[in-house]
C-alpha positions as CSV (number, residue, x, y, z in Angstrom):
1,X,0.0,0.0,0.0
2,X,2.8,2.4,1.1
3,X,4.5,1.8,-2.2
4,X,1.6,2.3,-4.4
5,X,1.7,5.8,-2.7
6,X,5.0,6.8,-3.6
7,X,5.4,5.8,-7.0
8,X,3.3,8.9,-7.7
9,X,5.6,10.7,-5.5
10,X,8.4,9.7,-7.5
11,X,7.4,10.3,-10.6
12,X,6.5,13.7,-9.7
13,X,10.3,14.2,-9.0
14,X,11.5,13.1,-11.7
15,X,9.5,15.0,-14.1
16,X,10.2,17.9,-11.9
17,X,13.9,16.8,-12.2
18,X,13.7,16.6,-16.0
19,X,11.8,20.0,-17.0
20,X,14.5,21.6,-14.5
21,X,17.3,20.4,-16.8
22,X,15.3,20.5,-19.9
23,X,14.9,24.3,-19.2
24,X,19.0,24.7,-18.6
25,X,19.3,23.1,-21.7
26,X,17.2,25.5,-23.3
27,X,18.7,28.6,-21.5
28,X,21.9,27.3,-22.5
29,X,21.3,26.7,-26.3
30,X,18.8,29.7,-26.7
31,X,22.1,32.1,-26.5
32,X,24.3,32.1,-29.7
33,X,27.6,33.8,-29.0
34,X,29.6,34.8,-32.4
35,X,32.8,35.9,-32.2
36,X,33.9,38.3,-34.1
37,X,37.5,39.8,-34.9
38,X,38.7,43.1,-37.0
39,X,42.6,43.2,-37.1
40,X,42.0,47.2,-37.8
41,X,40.4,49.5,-34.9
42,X,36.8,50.7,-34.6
43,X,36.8,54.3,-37.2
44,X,38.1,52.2,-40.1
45,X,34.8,50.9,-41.8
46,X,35.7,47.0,-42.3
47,X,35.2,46.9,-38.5
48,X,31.8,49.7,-38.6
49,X,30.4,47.7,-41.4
50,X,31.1,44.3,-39.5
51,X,29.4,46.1,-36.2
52,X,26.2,46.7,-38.5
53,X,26.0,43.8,-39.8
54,X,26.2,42.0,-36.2
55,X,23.5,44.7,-35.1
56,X,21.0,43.2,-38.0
57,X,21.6,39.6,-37.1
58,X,20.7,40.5,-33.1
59,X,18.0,42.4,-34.0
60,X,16.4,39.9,-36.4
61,X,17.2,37.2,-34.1
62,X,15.3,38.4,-31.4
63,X,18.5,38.5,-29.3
64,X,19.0,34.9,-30.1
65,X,22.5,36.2,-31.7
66,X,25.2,37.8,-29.3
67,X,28.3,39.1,-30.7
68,X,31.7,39.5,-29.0
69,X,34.1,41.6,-30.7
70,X,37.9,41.8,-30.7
71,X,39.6,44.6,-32.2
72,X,42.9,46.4,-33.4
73,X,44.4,42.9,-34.3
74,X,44.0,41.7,-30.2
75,X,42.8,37.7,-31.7
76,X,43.9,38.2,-35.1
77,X,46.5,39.5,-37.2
78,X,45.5,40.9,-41.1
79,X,47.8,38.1,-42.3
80,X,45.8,35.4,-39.7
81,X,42.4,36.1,-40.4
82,X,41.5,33.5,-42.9
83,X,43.3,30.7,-41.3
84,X,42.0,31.8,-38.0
85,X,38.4,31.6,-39.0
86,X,38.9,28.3,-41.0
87,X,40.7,27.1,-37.7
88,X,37.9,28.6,-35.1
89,X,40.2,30.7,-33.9
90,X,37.2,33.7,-34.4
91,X,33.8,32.7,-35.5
92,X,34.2,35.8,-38.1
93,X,36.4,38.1,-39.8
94,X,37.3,40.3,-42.5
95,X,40.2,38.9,-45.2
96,X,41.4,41.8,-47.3
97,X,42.5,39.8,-50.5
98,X,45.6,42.0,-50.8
99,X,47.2,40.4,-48.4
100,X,46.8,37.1,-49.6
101,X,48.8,36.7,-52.8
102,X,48.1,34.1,-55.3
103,X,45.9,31.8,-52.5
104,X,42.4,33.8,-54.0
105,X,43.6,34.7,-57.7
106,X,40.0,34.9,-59.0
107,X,38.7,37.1,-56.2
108,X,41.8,39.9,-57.2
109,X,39.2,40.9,-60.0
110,X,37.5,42.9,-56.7
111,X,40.7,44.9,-56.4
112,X,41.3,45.8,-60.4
113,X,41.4,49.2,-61.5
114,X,39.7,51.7,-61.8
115,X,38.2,52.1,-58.7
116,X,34.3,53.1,-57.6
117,X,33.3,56.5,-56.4
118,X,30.4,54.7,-54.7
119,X,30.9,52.2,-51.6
120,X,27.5,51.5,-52.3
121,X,27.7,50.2,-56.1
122,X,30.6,49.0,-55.4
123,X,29.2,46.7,-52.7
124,X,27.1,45.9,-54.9
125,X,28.7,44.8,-57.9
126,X,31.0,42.8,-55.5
127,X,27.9,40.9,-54.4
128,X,27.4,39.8,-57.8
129,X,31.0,39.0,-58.6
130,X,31.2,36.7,-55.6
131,X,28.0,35.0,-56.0
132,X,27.8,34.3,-59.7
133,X,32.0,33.7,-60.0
134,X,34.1,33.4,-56.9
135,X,32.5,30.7,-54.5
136,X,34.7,28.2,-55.5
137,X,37.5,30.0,-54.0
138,X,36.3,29.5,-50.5
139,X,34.9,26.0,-49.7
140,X,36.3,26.1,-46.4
141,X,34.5,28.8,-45.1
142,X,31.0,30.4,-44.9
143,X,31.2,33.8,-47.2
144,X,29.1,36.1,-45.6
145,X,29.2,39.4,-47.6
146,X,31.8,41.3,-49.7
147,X,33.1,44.9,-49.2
148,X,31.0,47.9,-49.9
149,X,33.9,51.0,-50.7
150,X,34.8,54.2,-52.6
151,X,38.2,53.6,-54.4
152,X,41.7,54.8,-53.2
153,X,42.9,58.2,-54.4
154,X,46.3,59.4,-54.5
155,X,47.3,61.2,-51.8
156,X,50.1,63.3,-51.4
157,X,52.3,65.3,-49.0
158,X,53.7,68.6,-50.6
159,X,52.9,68.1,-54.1
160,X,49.8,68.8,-55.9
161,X,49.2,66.5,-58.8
162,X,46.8,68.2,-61.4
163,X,47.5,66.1,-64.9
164,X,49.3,63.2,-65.2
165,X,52.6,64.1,-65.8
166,X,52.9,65.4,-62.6
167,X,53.4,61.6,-61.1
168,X,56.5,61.1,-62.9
169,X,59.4,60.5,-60.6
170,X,56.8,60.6,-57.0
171,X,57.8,57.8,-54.5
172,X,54.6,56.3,-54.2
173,X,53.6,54.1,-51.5
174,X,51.0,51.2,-52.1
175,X,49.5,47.9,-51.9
176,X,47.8,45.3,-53.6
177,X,48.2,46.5,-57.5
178,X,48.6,49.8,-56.2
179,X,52.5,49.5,-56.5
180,X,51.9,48.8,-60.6
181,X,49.5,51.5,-61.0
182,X,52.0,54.3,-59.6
183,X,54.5,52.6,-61.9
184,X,51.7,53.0,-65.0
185,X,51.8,56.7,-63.9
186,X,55.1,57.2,-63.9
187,X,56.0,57.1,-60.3
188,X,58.1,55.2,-58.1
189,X,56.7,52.6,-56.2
190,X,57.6,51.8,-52.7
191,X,56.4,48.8,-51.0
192,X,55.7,49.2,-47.0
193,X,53.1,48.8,-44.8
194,X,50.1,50.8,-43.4
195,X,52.1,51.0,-40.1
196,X,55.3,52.9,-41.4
197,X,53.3,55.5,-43.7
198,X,52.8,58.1,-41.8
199,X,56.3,58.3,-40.6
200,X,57.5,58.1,-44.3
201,X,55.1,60.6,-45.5
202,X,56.4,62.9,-42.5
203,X,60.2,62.4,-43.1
204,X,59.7,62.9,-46.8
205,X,61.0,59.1,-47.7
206,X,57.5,59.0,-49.7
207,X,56.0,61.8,-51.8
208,X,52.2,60.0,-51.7
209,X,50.5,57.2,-51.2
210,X,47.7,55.4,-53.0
211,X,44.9,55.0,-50.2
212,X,41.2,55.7,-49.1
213,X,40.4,59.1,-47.9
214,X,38.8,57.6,-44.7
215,X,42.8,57.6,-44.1
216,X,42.9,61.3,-43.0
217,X,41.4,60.7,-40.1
218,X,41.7,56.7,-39.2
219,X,45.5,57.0,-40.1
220,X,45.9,60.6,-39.3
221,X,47.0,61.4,-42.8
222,X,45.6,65.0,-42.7
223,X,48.7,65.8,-40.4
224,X,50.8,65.1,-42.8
225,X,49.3,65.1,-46.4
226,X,47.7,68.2,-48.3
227,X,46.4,66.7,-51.1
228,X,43.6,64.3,-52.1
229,X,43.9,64.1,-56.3
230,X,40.8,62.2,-57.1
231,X,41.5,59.6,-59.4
232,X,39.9,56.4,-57.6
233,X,42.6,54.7,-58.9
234,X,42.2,51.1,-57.2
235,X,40.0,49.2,-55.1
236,X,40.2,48.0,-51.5
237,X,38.3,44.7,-51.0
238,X,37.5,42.5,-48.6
239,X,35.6,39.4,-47.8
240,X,33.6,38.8,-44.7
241,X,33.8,34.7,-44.0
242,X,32.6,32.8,-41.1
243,X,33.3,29.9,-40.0
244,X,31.9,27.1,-41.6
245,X,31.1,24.7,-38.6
246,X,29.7,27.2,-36.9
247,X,27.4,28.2,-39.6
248,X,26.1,24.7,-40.6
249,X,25.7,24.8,-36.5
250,X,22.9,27.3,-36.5
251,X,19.2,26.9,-36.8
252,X,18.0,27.1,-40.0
253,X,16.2,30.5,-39.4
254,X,19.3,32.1,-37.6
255,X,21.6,30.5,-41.4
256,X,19.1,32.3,-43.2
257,X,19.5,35.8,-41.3
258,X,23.2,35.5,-41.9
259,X,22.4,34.6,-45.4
260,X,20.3,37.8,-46.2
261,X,23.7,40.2,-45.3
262,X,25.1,39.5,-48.9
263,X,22.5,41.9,-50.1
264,X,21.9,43.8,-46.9
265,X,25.5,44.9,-46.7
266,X,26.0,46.8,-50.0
267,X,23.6,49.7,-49.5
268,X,24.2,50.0,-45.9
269,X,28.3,49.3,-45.5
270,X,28.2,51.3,-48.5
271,X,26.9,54.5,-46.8
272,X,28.7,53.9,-44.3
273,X,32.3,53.9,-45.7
274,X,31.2,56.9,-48.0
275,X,30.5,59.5,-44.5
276,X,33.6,57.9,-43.4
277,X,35.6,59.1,-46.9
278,X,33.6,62.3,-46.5
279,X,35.2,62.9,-42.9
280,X,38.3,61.9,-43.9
281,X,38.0,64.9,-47.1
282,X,36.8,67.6,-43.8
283,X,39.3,66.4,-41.9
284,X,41.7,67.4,-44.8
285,X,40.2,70.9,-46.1
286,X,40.3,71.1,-42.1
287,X,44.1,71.3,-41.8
288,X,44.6,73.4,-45.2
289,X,44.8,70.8,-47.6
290,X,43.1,70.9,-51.0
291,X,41.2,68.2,-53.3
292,X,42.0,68.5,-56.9
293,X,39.3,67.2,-59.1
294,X,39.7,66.5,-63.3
295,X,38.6,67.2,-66.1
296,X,36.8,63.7,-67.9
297,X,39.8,64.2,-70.6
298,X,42.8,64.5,-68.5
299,X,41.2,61.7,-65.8
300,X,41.0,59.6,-68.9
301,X,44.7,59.8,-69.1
302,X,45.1,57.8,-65.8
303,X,42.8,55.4,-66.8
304,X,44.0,54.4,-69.7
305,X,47.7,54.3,-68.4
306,X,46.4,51.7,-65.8
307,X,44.3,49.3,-68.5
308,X,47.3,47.2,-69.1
309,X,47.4,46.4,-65.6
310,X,43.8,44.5,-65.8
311,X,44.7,43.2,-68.9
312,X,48.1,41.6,-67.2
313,X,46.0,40.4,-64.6
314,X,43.3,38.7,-66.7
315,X,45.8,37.2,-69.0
316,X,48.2,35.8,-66.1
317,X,45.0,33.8,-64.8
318,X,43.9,32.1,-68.5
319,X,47.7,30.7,-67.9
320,X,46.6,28.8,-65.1
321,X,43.4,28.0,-66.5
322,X,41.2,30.6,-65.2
323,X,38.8,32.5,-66.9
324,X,40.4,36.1,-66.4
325,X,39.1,37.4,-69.3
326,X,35.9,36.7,-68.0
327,X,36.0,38.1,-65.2
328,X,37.4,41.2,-66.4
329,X,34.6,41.1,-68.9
330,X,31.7,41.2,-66.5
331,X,33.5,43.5,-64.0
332,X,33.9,45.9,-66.7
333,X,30.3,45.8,-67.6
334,X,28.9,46.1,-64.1
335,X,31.3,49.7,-63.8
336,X,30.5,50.6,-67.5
337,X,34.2,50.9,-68.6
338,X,35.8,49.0,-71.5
Protein backbone atom coordinates (compact mmCIF):
# COMPACT_ATOMS: atom_id res chain seq x y z
CA UNK A 1 0.00 0.00 0.00
CA UNK A 2 2.83 2.43 1.05
CA UNK A 3 4.52 1.79 -2.21
CA UNK A 4 1.64 2.34 -4.37
CA UNK A 5 1.72 5.83 -2.71
CA UNK A 6 4.99 6.84 -3.55
CA UNK A 7 5.36 5.79 -6.97
CA UNK A 8 3.28 8.91 -7.74
CA UNK A 9 5.61 10.66 -5.52
CA UNK A 10 8.40 9.68 -7.47
CA UNK A 11 7.38 10.27 -10.62
CA UNK A 12 6.51 13.75 -9.74
CA UNK A 13 10.29 14.16 -9.01
CA UNK A 14 11.51 13.08 -11.72
CA UNK A 15 9.47 15.05 -14.09
CA UNK A 16 10.24 17.92 -11.94
CA UNK A 17 13.87 16.82 -12.15
CA UNK A 18 13.68 16.60 -15.98
CA UNK A 19 11.84 20.00 -16.98
CA UNK A 20 14.52 21.56 -14.47
CA UNK A 21 17.28 20.39 -16.84
CA UNK A 22 15.32 20.54 -19.92
CA UNK A 23 14.94 24.32 -19.21
CA UNK A 24 18.98 24.68 -18.55
CA UNK A 25 19.26 23.12 -21.71
CA UNK A 26 17.21 25.51 -23.32
CA UNK A 27 18.73 28.60 -21.47
CA UNK A 28 21.86 27.32 -22.47
CA UNK A 29 21.26 26.72 -26.33
CA UNK A 30 18.84 29.74 -26.74
CA UNK A 31 22.11 32.10 -26.47
CA UNK A 32 24.27 32.07 -29.75
CA UNK A 33 27.60 33.76 -29.02
CA UNK A 34 29.57 34.75 -32.41
CA UNK A 35 32.80 35.87 -32.22
CA UNK A 36 33.86 38.29 -34.13
CA UNK A 37 37.48 39.76 -34.87
CA UNK A 38 38.74 43.15 -37.03
CA UNK A 39 42.61 43.19 -37.09
CA UNK A 40 42.03 47.16 -37.84
CA UNK A 41 40.43 49.50 -34.90
CA UNK A 42 36.78 50.74 -34.59
CA UNK A 43 36.78 54.25 -37.20
CA UNK A 44 38.14 52.16 -40.07
CA UNK A 45 34.77 50.93 -41.77
CA UNK A 46 35.68 47.03 -42.32
CA UNK A 47 35.19 46.87 -38.47
CA UNK A 48 31.85 49.71 -38.56
CA UNK A 49 30.41 47.72 -41.42
CA UNK A 50 31.14 44.31 -39.52
CA UNK A 51 29.39 46.06 -36.20
CA UNK A 52 26.24 46.72 -38.49
CA UNK A 53 25.98 43.75 -39.80
CA UNK A 54 26.20 41.99 -36.17
CA UNK A 55 23.54 44.68 -35.11
CA UNK A 56 21.01 43.17 -37.98
CA UNK A 57 21.57 39.58 -37.12
CA UNK A 58 20.73 40.50 -33.07
CA UNK A 59 17.97 42.36 -33.95
CA UNK A 60 16.40 39.92 -36.35
CA UNK A 61 17.22 37.22 -34.15
CA UNK A 62 15.29 38.38 -31.40
CA UNK A 63 18.52 38.47 -29.31
CA UNK A 64 18.99 34.92 -30.09
CA UNK A 65 22.50 36.19 -31.67
CA UNK A 66 25.16 37.80 -29.30
CA UNK A 67 28.29 39.14 -30.70
CA UNK A 68 31.72 39.50 -29.02
CA UNK A 69 34.08 41.60 -30.68
CA UNK A 70 37.95 41.84 -30.67
CA UNK A 71 39.57 44.55 -32.17
CA UNK A 72 42.91 46.41 -33.40
CA UNK A 73 44.35 42.87 -34.29
CA UNK A 74 44.01 41.68 -30.24
CA UNK A 75 42.83 37.67 -31.69
CA UNK A 76 43.87 38.16 -35.08
CA UNK A 77 46.54 39.55 -37.23
CA UNK A 78 45.54 40.87 -41.09
CA UNK A 79 47.77 38.14 -42.35
CA UNK A 80 45.80 35.39 -39.66
CA UNK A 81 42.37 36.09 -40.35
CA UNK A 82 41.50 33.51 -42.91
CA UNK A 83 43.33 30.68 -41.27
CA UNK A 84 42.01 31.76 -38.04
CA UNK A 85 38.44 31.56 -38.96
CA UNK A 86 38.92 28.26 -40.95
CA UNK A 87 40.75 27.06 -37.71
CA UNK A 88 37.86 28.61 -35.13
CA UNK A 89 40.20 30.72 -33.89
CA UNK A 90 37.17 33.75 -34.36
CA UNK A 91 33.78 32.68 -35.46
CA UNK A 92 34.17 35.80 -38.07
CA UNK A 93 36.42 38.13 -39.77
CA UNK A 94 37.33 40.29 -42.48
CA UNK A 95 40.24 38.86 -45.23
CA UNK A 96 41.41 41.80 -47.27
CA UNK A 97 42.48 39.84 -50.49
CA UNK A 98 45.64 41.96 -50.78
CA UNK A 99 47.19 40.44 -48.36
CA UNK A 100 46.81 37.06 -49.65
CA UNK A 101 48.78 36.74 -52.76
CA UNK A 102 48.13 34.09 -55.31
CA UNK A 103 45.86 31.80 -52.54
CA UNK A 104 42.43 33.84 -54.00
CA UNK A 105 43.59 34.72 -57.74
CA UNK A 106 39.96 34.88 -58.97
CA UNK A 107 38.71 37.12 -56.24
CA UNK A 108 41.76 39.88 -57.21
CA UNK A 109 39.19 40.94 -60.01
CA UNK A 110 37.54 42.90 -56.70
CA UNK A 111 40.75 44.88 -56.36
CA UNK A 112 41.28 45.77 -60.43
CA UNK A 113 41.40 49.22 -61.50
CA UNK A 114 39.69 51.66 -61.78
CA UNK A 115 38.15 52.10 -58.67
CA UNK A 116 34.35 53.08 -57.57
CA UNK A 117 33.29 56.49 -56.39
CA UNK A 118 30.42 54.74 -54.67
CA UNK A 119 30.92 52.21 -51.64
CA UNK A 120 27.45 51.52 -52.26
CA UNK A 121 27.66 50.19 -56.08
CA UNK A 122 30.61 48.97 -55.42
CA UNK A 123 29.17 46.65 -52.66
CA UNK A 124 27.12 45.94 -54.86
CA UNK A 125 28.73 44.84 -57.86
CA UNK A 126 30.97 42.76 -55.46
CA UNK A 127 27.92 40.89 -54.35
CA UNK A 128 27.44 39.84 -57.85
CA UNK A 129 30.97 39.05 -58.61
CA UNK A 130 31.22 36.73 -55.56
CA UNK A 131 27.99 35.04 -56.01
CA UNK A 132 27.84 34.29 -59.75
CA UNK A 133 32.00 33.72 -60.03
CA UNK A 134 34.06 33.38 -56.95
CA UNK A 135 32.54 30.75 -54.46
CA UNK A 136 34.69 28.18 -55.53
CA UNK A 137 37.53 29.98 -53.98
CA UNK A 138 36.29 29.51 -50.54
CA UNK A 139 34.94 25.98 -49.74
CA UNK A 140 36.35 26.12 -46.41
CA UNK A 141 34.53 28.84 -45.12
CA UNK A 142 31.05 30.41 -44.95
CA UNK A 143 31.15 33.78 -47.23
CA UNK A 144 29.10 36.05 -45.65
CA UNK A 145 29.15 39.36 -47.55
CA UNK A 146 31.84 41.26 -49.72
CA UNK A 147 33.08 44.87 -49.19
CA UNK A 148 31.02 47.93 -49.94
CA UNK A 149 33.85 50.98 -50.73
CA UNK A 150 34.82 54.16 -52.60
CA UNK A 151 38.24 53.61 -54.45
CA UNK A 152 41.75 54.75 -53.25
CA UNK A 153 42.89 58.22 -54.37
CA UNK A 154 46.30 59.44 -54.51
CA UNK A 155 47.27 61.15 -51.84
CA UNK A 156 50.10 63.35 -51.37
CA UNK A 157 52.34 65.28 -49.00
CA UNK A 158 53.65 68.61 -50.63
CA UNK A 159 52.92 68.07 -54.07
CA UNK A 160 49.82 68.77 -55.86
CA UNK A 161 49.25 66.47 -58.76
CA UNK A 162 46.83 68.19 -61.39
CA UNK A 163 47.55 66.08 -64.90
CA UNK A 164 49.33 63.21 -65.18
CA UNK A 165 52.61 64.12 -65.79
CA UNK A 166 52.89 65.41 -62.61
CA UNK A 167 53.39 61.64 -61.14
CA UNK A 168 56.52 61.06 -62.89
CA UNK A 169 59.43 60.46 -60.63
CA UNK A 170 56.76 60.61 -57.00
CA UNK A 171 57.76 57.77 -54.50
CA UNK A 172 54.57 56.25 -54.21
CA UNK A 173 53.63 54.10 -51.52
CA UNK A 174 50.98 51.24 -52.13
CA UNK A 175 49.49 47.87 -51.89
CA UNK A 176 47.84 45.29 -53.64
CA UNK A 177 48.19 46.49 -57.48
CA UNK A 178 48.58 49.81 -56.18
CA UNK A 179 52.53 49.53 -56.53
CA UNK A 180 51.94 48.81 -60.61
CA UNK A 181 49.53 51.53 -61.00
CA UNK A 182 52.03 54.28 -59.62
CA UNK A 183 54.52 52.55 -61.94
CA UNK A 184 51.69 53.02 -65.03
CA UNK A 185 51.80 56.68 -63.93
CA UNK A 186 55.11 57.24 -63.85
CA UNK A 187 56.05 57.13 -60.28
CA UNK A 188 58.13 55.16 -58.09
CA UNK A 189 56.73 52.56 -56.19
CA UNK A 190 57.63 51.79 -52.65
CA UNK A 191 56.36 48.77 -51.05
CA UNK A 192 55.72 49.19 -46.98
CA UNK A 193 53.07 48.82 -44.77
CA UNK A 194 50.13 50.80 -43.45
CA UNK A 195 52.08 51.00 -40.13
CA UNK A 196 55.34 52.91 -41.37
CA UNK A 197 53.30 55.48 -43.66
CA UNK A 198 52.83 58.07 -41.76
CA UNK A 199 56.33 58.27 -40.60
CA UNK A 200 57.54 58.06 -44.32
CA UNK A 201 55.14 60.65 -45.48
CA UNK A 202 56.37 62.95 -42.49
CA UNK A 203 60.19 62.37 -43.06
CA UNK A 204 59.73 62.90 -46.76
CA UNK A 205 61.00 59.11 -47.73
CA UNK A 206 57.48 58.96 -49.72
CA UNK A 207 56.00 61.79 -51.76
CA UNK A 208 52.19 60.02 -51.67
CA UNK A 209 50.52 57.21 -51.16
CA UNK A 210 47.74 55.41 -52.96
CA UNK A 211 44.93 55.05 -50.24
CA UNK A 212 41.17 55.65 -49.06
CA UNK A 213 40.37 59.14 -47.91
CA UNK A 214 38.82 57.60 -44.73
CA UNK A 215 42.76 57.57 -44.09
CA UNK A 216 42.93 61.28 -43.03
CA UNK A 217 41.43 60.73 -40.08
CA UNK A 218 41.68 56.73 -39.19
CA UNK A 219 45.46 57.04 -40.11
CA UNK A 220 45.86 60.63 -39.26
CA UNK A 221 47.05 61.36 -42.78
CA UNK A 222 45.59 64.97 -42.72
CA UNK A 223 48.73 65.76 -40.36
CA UNK A 224 50.83 65.11 -42.77
CA UNK A 225 49.28 65.14 -46.45
CA UNK A 226 47.70 68.16 -48.32
CA UNK A 227 46.39 66.69 -51.07
CA UNK A 228 43.58 64.26 -52.07
CA UNK A 229 43.90 64.13 -56.30
CA UNK A 230 40.78 62.24 -57.13
CA UNK A 231 41.48 59.62 -59.43
CA UNK A 232 39.90 56.39 -57.58
CA UNK A 233 42.65 54.67 -58.86
CA UNK A 234 42.20 51.05 -57.22
CA UNK A 235 39.98 49.16 -55.07
CA UNK A 236 40.20 48.04 -51.50
CA UNK A 237 38.34 44.68 -51.03
CA UNK A 238 37.49 42.49 -48.65
CA UNK A 239 35.59 39.44 -47.83
CA UNK A 240 33.65 38.85 -44.68
CA UNK A 241 33.82 34.71 -44.02
CA UNK A 242 32.61 32.84 -41.11
CA UNK A 243 33.26 29.89 -39.99
CA UNK A 244 31.90 27.13 -41.57
CA UNK A 245 31.13 24.74 -38.62
CA UNK A 246 29.69 27.22 -36.93
CA UNK A 247 27.41 28.22 -39.59
CA UNK A 248 26.07 24.68 -40.65
CA UNK A 249 25.69 24.82 -36.49
CA UNK A 250 22.86 27.25 -36.47
CA UNK A 251 19.19 26.89 -36.76
CA UNK A 252 18.05 27.11 -39.98
CA UNK A 253 16.20 30.52 -39.38
CA UNK A 254 19.32 32.06 -37.57
CA UNK A 255 21.63 30.47 -41.42
CA UNK A 256 19.06 32.28 -43.16
CA UNK A 257 19.50 35.82 -41.31
CA UNK A 258 23.22 35.49 -41.88
CA UNK A 259 22.38 34.60 -45.39
CA UNK A 260 20.33 37.78 -46.24
CA UNK A 261 23.74 40.20 -45.30
CA UNK A 262 25.14 39.52 -48.92
CA UNK A 263 22.54 41.88 -50.12
CA UNK A 264 21.94 43.81 -46.90
CA UNK A 265 25.52 44.87 -46.66
CA UNK A 266 26.03 46.84 -49.97
CA UNK A 267 23.58 49.72 -49.47
CA UNK A 268 24.20 50.03 -45.92
CA UNK A 269 28.32 49.30 -45.51
CA UNK A 270 28.19 51.31 -48.53
CA UNK A 271 26.89 54.47 -46.79
CA UNK A 272 28.68 53.91 -44.29
CA UNK A 273 32.29 53.89 -45.74
CA UNK A 274 31.21 56.91 -47.99
CA UNK A 275 30.50 59.45 -44.55
CA UNK A 276 33.57 57.86 -43.37
CA UNK A 277 35.56 59.12 -46.87
CA UNK A 278 33.59 62.27 -46.49
CA UNK A 279 35.18 62.92 -42.86
CA UNK A 280 38.30 61.88 -43.90
CA UNK A 281 37.96 64.89 -47.12
CA UNK A 282 36.80 67.59 -43.82
CA UNK A 283 39.27 66.37 -41.87
CA UNK A 284 41.75 67.36 -44.83
CA UNK A 285 40.15 70.85 -46.13
CA UNK A 286 40.29 71.08 -42.07
CA UNK A 287 44.08 71.35 -41.78
CA UNK A 288 44.61 73.36 -45.15
CA UNK A 289 44.85 70.76 -47.57
CA UNK A 290 43.12 70.91 -50.98
CA UNK A 291 41.21 68.20 -53.33
CA UNK A 292 41.97 68.45 -56.87
CA UNK A 293 39.33 67.19 -59.14
CA UNK A 294 39.69 66.52 -63.31
CA UNK A 295 38.55 67.21 -66.08
CA UNK A 296 36.75 63.70 -67.95
CA UNK A 297 39.76 64.21 -70.60
CA UNK A 298 42.80 64.51 -68.52
CA UNK A 299 41.17 61.71 -65.81
CA UNK A 300 41.04 59.55 -68.92
CA UNK A 301 44.71 59.76 -69.08
CA UNK A 302 45.11 57.77 -65.81
CA UNK A 303 42.85 55.42 -66.79
CA UNK A 304 43.99 54.40 -69.66
CA UNK A 305 47.70 54.29 -68.45
CA UNK A 306 46.44 51.75 -65.82
CA UNK A 307 44.32 49.31 -68.47
CA UNK A 308 47.29 47.20 -69.14
CA UNK A 309 47.37 46.36 -65.61
CA UNK A 310 43.83 44.49 -65.84
CA UNK A 311 44.69 43.22 -68.89
CA UNK A 312 48.10 41.56 -67.20
CA UNK A 313 45.99 40.36 -64.62
CA UNK A 314 43.25 38.69 -66.73
CA UNK A 315 45.81 37.20 -68.99
CA UNK A 316 48.21 35.77 -66.14
CA UNK A 317 45.00 33.81 -64.79
CA UNK A 318 43.94 32.10 -68.55
CA UNK A 319 47.66 30.66 -67.89
CA UNK A 320 46.63 28.75 -65.12
CA UNK A 321 43.39 27.96 -66.50
CA UNK A 322 41.17 30.56 -65.25
CA UNK A 323 38.80 32.53 -66.91
CA UNK A 324 40.45 36.05 -66.39
CA UNK A 325 39.14 37.41 -69.33
CA UNK A 326 35.89 36.74 -68.04
CA UNK A 327 35.98 38.11 -65.22
CA UNK A 328 37.38 41.23 -66.37
CA UNK A 329 34.55 41.12 -68.88
CA UNK A 330 31.74 41.23 -66.49
CA UNK A 331 33.53 43.48 -64.04
CA UNK A 332 33.95 45.86 -66.66
CA UNK A 333 30.28 45.77 -67.62
CA UNK A 334 28.86 46.14 -64.09
CA UNK A 335 31.27 49.67 -63.82
CA UNK A 336 30.51 50.59 -67.48
CA UNK A 337 34.24 50.87 -68.61
CA UNK A 338 35.79 48.97 -71.48
Amino acid sequence: MSRKKHVPRLSLLVAVALMLFVGRQLAFAGTINITASTAGGTKGFLYLTLRAAADYVEQKSGGKVKFTFYTNGSLLKYRQTYRGVVDGVADIANVIIGLYPGQFPKSGVLELTPGYASGVKNGKDNAYLVRNYLLDEWKEVKVLYASSVPGNNLITAKKPVYRLSDVKGMRIRASGIGPKVAKAWGGVPVSMGTGEMYEALQKGLVDGTITNESGFISLKLADVCRYSNQIYATQNAAITIMNLKKYQSLPAEIRKIFDQLMDWIPEVGGRISETQSEKGRKALLAAGGKIITYSPQEKSKFIDAMKSINREWAEGLEAKGLPGLELLKARNKLLGVE
